[in-house]
N, C-alpha and C positions, 0 to 999 in steps of 0.2 A: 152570442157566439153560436151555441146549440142551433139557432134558427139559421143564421147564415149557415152552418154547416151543414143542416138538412136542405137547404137551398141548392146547395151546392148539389150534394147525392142524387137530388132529382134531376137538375139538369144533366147533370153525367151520367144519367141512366138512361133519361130521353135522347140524350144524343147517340150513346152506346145503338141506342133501341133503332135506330135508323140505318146505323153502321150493319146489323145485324140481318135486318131483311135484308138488305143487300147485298150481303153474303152468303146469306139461305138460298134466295134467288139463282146465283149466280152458282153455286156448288150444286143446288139442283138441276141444273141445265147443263152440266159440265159432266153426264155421268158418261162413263165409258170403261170397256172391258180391262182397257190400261191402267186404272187408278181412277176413273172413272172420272177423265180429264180431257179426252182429245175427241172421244166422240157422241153423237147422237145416241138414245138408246135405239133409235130405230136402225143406224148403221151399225151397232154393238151386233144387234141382232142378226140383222143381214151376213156381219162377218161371223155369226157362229153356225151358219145354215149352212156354210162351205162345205163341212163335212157331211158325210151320213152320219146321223145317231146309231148308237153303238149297235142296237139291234140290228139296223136295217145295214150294218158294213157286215155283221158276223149272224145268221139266221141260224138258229140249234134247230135241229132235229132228231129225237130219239126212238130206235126200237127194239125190244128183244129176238136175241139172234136164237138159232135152230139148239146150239149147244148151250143156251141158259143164259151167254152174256149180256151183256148192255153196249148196243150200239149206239153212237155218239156221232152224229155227221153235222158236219157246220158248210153252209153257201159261205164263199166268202166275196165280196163285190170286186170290181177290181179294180186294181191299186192298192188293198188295203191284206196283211197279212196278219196272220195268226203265229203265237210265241211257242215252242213245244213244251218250254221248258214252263209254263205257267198255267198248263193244264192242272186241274185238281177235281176228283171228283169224290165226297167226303159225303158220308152215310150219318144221317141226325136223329135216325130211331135209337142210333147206339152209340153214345161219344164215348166210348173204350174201342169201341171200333179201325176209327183213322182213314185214313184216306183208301180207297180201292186201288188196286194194281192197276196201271193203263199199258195196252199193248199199242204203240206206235208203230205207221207208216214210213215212210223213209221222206226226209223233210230236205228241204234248201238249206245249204249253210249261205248265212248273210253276217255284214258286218254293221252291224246298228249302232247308231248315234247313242240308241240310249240303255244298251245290254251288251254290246260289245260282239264277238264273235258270240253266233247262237244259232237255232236249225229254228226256221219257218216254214210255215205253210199258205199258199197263192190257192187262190179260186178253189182249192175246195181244203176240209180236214177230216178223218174218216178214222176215227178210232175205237177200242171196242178195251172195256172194263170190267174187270173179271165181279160176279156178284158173290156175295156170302150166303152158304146154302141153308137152305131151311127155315126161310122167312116169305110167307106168300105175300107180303106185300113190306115196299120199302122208300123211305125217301131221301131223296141224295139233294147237294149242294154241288153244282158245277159251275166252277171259277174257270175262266179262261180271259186272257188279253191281246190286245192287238193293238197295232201302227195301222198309219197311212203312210205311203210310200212322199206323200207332198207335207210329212212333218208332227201329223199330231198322232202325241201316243197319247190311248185310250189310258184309264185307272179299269183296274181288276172288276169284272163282270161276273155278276153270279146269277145265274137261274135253277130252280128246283125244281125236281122231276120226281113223281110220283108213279113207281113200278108196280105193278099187281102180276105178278108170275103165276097165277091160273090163269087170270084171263088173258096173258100175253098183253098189256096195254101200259103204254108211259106215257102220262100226263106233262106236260113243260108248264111250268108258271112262273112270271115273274116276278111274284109274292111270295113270303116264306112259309107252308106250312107250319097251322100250329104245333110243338114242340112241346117238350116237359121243361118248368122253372130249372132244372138245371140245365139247360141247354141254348134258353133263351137269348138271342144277342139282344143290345141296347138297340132301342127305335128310339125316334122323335116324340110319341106319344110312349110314354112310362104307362108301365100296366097301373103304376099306384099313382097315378097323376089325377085327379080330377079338375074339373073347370072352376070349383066351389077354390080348392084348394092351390090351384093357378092364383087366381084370384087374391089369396089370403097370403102367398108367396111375392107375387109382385108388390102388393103394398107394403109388406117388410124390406122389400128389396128393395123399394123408394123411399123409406124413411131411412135407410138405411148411407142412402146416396147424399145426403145432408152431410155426411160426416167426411165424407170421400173430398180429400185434397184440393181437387180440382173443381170443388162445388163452395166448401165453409166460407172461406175468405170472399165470395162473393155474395151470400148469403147474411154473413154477421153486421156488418155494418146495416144492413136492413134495418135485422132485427134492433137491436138498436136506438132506431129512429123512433120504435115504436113506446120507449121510454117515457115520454111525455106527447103531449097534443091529445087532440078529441076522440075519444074511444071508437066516435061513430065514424068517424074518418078512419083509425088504423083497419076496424072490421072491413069497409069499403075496401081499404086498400089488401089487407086479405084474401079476401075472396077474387080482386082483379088478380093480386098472383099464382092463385091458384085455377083461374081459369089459359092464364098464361103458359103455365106448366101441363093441364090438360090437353088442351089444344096442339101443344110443341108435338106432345106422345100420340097425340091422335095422326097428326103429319107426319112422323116420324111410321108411327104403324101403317099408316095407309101407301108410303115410297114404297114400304120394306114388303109388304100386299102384292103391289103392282109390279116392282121386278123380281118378284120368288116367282110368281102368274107367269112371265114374259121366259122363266126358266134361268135366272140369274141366280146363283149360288151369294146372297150378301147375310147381313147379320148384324147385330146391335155395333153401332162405331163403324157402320159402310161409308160415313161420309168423310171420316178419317185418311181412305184409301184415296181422296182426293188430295193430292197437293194443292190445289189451289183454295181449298176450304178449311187447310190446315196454314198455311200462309193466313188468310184473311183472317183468320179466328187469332191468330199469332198480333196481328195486327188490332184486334179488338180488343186482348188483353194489353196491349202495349198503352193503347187510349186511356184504356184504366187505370191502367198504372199511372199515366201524366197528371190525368184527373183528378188522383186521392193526391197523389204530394204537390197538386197545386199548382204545378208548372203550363198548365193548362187549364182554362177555365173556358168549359164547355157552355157556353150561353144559349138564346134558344135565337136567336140573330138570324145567322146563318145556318141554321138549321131549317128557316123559312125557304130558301133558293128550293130546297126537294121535298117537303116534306111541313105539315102541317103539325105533327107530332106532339113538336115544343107547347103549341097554344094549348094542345087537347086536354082536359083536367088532368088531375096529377097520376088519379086511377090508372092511365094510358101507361104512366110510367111502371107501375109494378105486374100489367100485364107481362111487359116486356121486360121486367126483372125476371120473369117467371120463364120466358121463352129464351135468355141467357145462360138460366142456371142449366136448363134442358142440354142448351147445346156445350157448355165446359163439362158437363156430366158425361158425355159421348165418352172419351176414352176410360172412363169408371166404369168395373160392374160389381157391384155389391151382392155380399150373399143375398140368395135366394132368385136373386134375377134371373142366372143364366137357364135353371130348370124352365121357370115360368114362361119367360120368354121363349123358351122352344118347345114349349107345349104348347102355344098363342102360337105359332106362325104352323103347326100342322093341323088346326080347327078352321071352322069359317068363320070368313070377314070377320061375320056380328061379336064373336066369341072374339076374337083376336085383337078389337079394336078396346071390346071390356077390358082383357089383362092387361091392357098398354095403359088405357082409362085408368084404373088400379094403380099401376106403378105411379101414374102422373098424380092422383090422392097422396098414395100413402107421400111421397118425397113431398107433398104440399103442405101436407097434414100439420107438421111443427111451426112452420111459418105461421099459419091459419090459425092454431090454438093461439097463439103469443098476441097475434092483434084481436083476439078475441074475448081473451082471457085476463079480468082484472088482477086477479091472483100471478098471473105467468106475469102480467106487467110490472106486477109489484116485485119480483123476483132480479128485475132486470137492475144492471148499475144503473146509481143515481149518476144524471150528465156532471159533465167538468172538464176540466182542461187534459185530461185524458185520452178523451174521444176524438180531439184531432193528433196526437202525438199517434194514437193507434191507427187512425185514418193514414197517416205518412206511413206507418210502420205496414199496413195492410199491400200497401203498392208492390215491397220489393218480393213478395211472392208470384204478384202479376206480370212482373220483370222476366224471373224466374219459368215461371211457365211462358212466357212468349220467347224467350229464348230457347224452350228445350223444344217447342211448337215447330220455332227455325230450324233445330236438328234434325227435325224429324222429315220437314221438307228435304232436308239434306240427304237423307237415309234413300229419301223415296225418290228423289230426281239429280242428283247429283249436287257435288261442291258447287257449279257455278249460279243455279237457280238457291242455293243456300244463301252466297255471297248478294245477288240482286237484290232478296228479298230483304236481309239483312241493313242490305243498302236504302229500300224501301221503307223502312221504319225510321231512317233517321232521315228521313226525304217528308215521311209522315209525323213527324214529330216539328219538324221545321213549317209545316203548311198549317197546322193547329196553332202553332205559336203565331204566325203571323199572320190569323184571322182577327184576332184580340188587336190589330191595329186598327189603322183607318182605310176606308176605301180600297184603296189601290192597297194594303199589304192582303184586306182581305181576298181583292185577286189574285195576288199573288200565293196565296195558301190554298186558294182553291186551285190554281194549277201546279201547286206542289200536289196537292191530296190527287189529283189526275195522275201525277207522276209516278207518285206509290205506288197507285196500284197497277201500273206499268209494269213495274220494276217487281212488282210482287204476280206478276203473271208471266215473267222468265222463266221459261224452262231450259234446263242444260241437256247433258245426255243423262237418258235415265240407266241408272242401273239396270242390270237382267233381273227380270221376275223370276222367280221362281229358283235361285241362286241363290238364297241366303248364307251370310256366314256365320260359322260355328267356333264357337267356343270349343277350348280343347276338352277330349274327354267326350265331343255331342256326334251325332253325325245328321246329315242332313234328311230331312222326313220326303219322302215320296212313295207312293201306293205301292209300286213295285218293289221299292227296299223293307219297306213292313212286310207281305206280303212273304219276301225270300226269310226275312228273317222268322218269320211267325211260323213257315213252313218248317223249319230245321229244330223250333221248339223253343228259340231264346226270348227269355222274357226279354220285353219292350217298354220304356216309358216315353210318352207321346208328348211334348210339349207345343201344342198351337199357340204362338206369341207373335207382338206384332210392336217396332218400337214407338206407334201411338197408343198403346195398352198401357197406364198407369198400374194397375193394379199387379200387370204382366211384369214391368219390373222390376217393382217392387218385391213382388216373390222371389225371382232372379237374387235380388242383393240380396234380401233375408234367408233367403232360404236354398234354393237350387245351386247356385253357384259358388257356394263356399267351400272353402278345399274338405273340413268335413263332410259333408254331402258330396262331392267329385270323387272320396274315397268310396264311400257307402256305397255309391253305382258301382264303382269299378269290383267292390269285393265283393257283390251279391249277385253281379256278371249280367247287369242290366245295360241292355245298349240305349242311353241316352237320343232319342230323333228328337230333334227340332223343326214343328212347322211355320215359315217366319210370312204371316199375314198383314205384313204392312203396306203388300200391292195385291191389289186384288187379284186372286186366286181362287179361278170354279171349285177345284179339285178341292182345294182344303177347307173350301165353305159346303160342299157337299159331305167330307167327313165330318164338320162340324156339328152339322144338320142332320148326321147318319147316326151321333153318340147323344140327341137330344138336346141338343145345345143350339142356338142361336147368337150367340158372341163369344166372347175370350174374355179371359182365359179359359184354356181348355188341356186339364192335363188327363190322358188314362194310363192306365200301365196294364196289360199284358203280360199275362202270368200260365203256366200252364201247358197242355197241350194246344196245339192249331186248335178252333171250333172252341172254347172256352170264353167264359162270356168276362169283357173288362171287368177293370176295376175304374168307375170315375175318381176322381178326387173333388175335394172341393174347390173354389175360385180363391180360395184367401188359405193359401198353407201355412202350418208350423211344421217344424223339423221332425216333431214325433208324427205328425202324419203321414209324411214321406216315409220315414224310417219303416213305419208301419209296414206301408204298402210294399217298398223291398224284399222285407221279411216275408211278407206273404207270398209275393212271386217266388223269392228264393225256394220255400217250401211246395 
């Protein structure tokens, strides 16, 4: 029994394994600014050159004036205007200081889509900022926003200027001088981050991925296998999954390389933002699940029609266990990851492609010892009738997640691409079945399995991006609403979530959204934002990538005066953490 059952797990892995490139393929050609589903990167790009970059729509220019002030003049292109009300010019030799007085011109009153009634400023802005005396030299933060008249509003711009009042001269950069540890905001590279310790971070944060939901049940049965048969076979097959796992991370870092280059705001679980990658993977775990309970017996037959695979030794298959577990790992981020990984995507290449390399070890590393290790083998149950009760029992979690996989499509392109694809599994469940006949049923399963994935590349209407809805108690994250609030002094707690984030909701049910926790915001006068990352979104992969982070979860809270540096929290909350950080904004 033990040997038929290990028979079995390999061809359901080899088969998986073909299923798999196939939807690698096919999600990486599908990338696009919408969910990264409709178009080419090369048109993504084309459509994001429509605009001018922010500098080249709004040009600063600074000098001091005859009575002491700080003149401030901006070109402004035309079509594109300037906000009055989101001028800020805040002095960082002295955070007790606050913001400078600004003397306004007389502006446009407009009725904006995305601020309502407000005074703007066309083709030029010319205002002038009282200094604080008695400092020959000083350096300011100047924040200012804009629209284009054809639709896109800018996120809050900041450049620093560096005054010297003897010599009459203001420097403009749009780099932060350096600053004192209390004044510090959070970058991409952490001052205490090293590469050694990058390094030491991701491989925790890859062994740590073994235990994450959406990885064990795919991984245990493996393990397992490795119970009995020839040691020098399980080591073989070791080391093929861990070069499986390597490789995944190395592709995965070198996408993530090429469109952060190309100026794409993405991040660990970009491919998530694809509905059609999140359908197909929907549809991979569904395979598995027919596979363990039997109802399907993936042979290597018709695996021949595309694909060689089946014949290849067996090592080919834990390759591709290894480039499985990578991609169900997608919506997981385990402590230690999210730092690592966003100090790897601000290094070069070489550097960024080691801590990805890293992550892909350490999550190997358990597998690896177990088929390498007499002792870890000895540790393992002895086989028995067991091992297929659990094998049936392992499916209804792959059930489970290929169904919450369908919601997710649901969330991202609407009920009726929910309902096709839905439809699609049980179109794809009938075309598996009907391979295991003769001849003509096997054509007939192969144009079932054509059908699926038809029916699994329906799109309905998509939801509006960047519209997320809120939970009572939240309100919705956008740069201008932080921004207004930051300015008036209320603390803020920041949640980036996305409903392909396991990890993300899991905090949600545990933690964030329990009516104790819904009290504690409300009585410590913290305004809850939500930013909801489950379509791709420049702006909120740029503050991602602004608070050192390269995936989600991502919570900070904001505490204090404007100019005060977050608080991050960690990826994985308890209640006393939370509680914490309230308390500390509160004070």
């Amino acid at each position: 029994m033990l040997l038929s059952y290990l028979t079995l797990a390999r061809r359901s892995c080899e088969a998986t394994s073909s299923m798999i490139v196939l939807i690698i393929t096919l999600a990486l050609a599908s990338l696009s600014p919408q969910g990264f589903a409709q178009n080419s990167l090369a048109e993504a790009l084309q459509q994001q050159t429509a605009f001018l970059p922010v500098k080249e729509a709004y040009r600063l220019d600074g000098a001091l004036s005859d009575d002491g002030s700080l003149r401030l003049y901006w070109q402004i292109a035309e079509g594109y205007y300037l906000y009055q009300h989101a001028f800020k010019v805040r002095e960082l030799d002295n955070a007790a200081a606050g913001t400078l007085t600004i003397d306004f011109p007389p502006a446009l009153a407009k009725s904006d889509e995305f601020f309502g009634d407000v005074q703007v400023y066309y083709n030029e802005a010319d205002l002038t900022a009282t200094l604080p005396p008695g400092q020959p030299t000083l350096t300011f933060a100047v924040t200012y926003q804009g629209c284009a008249d054809a639709g896109l509003c800018y996120p809050p711009e900041t450049e620093y200027l560096r005054v010297d009042t003897a010599l009459g001269s203001v420097l403009i950069s749009a780099a932060r001088p350096p600053v004192s540890d209390a004044q510090a905001e959070v970058s991409p590279a952490a001052t205490d981050m090293t590469f050694l310790l990058a390094l030491g971070l991701a491989f925790l944060g890859g062994a740590i991925l073994n235990a994450m939901p959406c990885v064990f049940p795919i991984l245990s049965l493996k393990v397992l296998s490795f119970a009995t048969g020839d040691p020098a076979q399980h080591r073989r097959h070791g080391l093929a999954y861990l070069a499986g796992v390597v490789c995944s991370f190395l592709l995965i870092a070198s996408v993530l390389i090429t469109l952060q280059s190309a100026g794409r705001w993405v991040g660990w679980g970009f491919q998530l933002q694809s509905t059609g990658f999140v359908i197909g993977l929907a549809y991979v775990f569904a395979i598995m699940g027919l596979s363990l309970s039997g109802l399907v017996l993936l042979g290597g037959q018709w695996m021949n029609i595309g694909s060689s695979l089946a014949s290849a030794p067996g090592t080919r298959g834990s390759f591709f266990t290894g480039v499985l577990a990578v991609i169900v790992a997608s919506p997981c981020t385990a402590p230690f990851m999210g730092s690592a990984l966003g100090f790897a995507l601000t290094q070069p290449a070489s550097q960024a492609l080691a801590i990805f390399a890293a992550l892909g070890v350490g999550m190997a590393t358990p597998m690896v010892a177990i088929s390498a290790s007499a002792t870890a083998r000895r540790w393992l149950p002895k086989p028995g009738a067991w091992m297929d009760t659990l094998k049936h029992l392992m499916a209804f979690p792959l059930y489970l997640t290929s169904v919450w996989l369908i919601w997710v499509a649901g969330k991202q392109a609407g009920v009726d691409t929910m309902a096709a694809a839905s439809a699609g599994l049980v179109v794809l469940a009938l075309g598996l079945t009907l391979l295991r006949g003769g001849q003509g049923a096997r054509l007939a399963g192969i144009a079932c399995l054509i059908c699926a994935v038809g029916l699994g590349s329906v799109r309905g209407d998509t939801p509006q991006a960047g519209a997320p809805s809120t939970r009572e108690g939240t309100v919705a994250w956008s740069p201008m609403a932080l921004s207004a609030l930051r300015a008036e002094g209320k603390p803020v707690f920041v949640d980036v979530t996305a409903d392909w984030c396991i990890t993300c909701l899991a905090n949600e049910q545990a933690v964030l959204f329990t009516p104790d926790m819904t009290r504690a915001f409300a009585e410590a006068g913290v305004t809850y934002m939500v930013a909801d990352w489950t379509h791709y979104d420049a702006v909120i992969g740029k503050f991602v990538r602004g608070h050192g982070r390269n995936g989600i979860p991502l919570y900070v809270m904001y505490g204090g005066p404007e100019g005060s540096a977050p608080v991050i929290l960690p990826q994985l909350l308890t209640t006393s953490i939370v509680l914490d950080a309230l308390e500390t904004a509160a004070r």
